[in-house]
Steps between C-alpha positions, in 0.01 A plus 500: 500500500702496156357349198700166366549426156315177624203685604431514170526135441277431768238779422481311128477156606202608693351649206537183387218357773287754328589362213416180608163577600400633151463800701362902319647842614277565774436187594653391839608211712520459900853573623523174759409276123731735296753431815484146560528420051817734531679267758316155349650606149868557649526837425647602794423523883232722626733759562567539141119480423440823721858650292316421150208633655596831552698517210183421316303787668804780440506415121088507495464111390273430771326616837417433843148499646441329802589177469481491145773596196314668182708436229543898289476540121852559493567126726262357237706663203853359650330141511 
């Protein structure tokens, strides 16, 4: 799948849910919470969640573990 310049967008407005949370680097949040705030705050659809998502993980900002997102010292440094 190719990488959109909106990717981007949507991979920062979910930093932004971090952000939100007064979340640390390391710290993490459940994916279904960090899902269902991304379509609540009309960021996009879920679609484009799961886009900023893996956009996130190629440029290191966060991870997936289970059903959890650990937001990376490098996620926490782009907040």
């Amino acid at each position: 799948m190719a990488t959109l310049p909106a990717d981007e967008d949507y991979a920062r407005a979910m930093l932004t849910l971090f952000a939100a949370r007064a979340a640390r680097a390391g710290q993490s949040l459940p994916l279904e919470e960090l899902r269902r705030a991304f379509v609540v705050a009309n960021f996009g659809r879920l679609a484009d969640c799961e886009a900023g998502l893996a956009y996130a993980e190629t440029k290191g900002w966060v991870s997936r573990q289970l059903d959890r997102v650990r937001l990376a010292a490098a996620g926490y440094a782009e907040i």
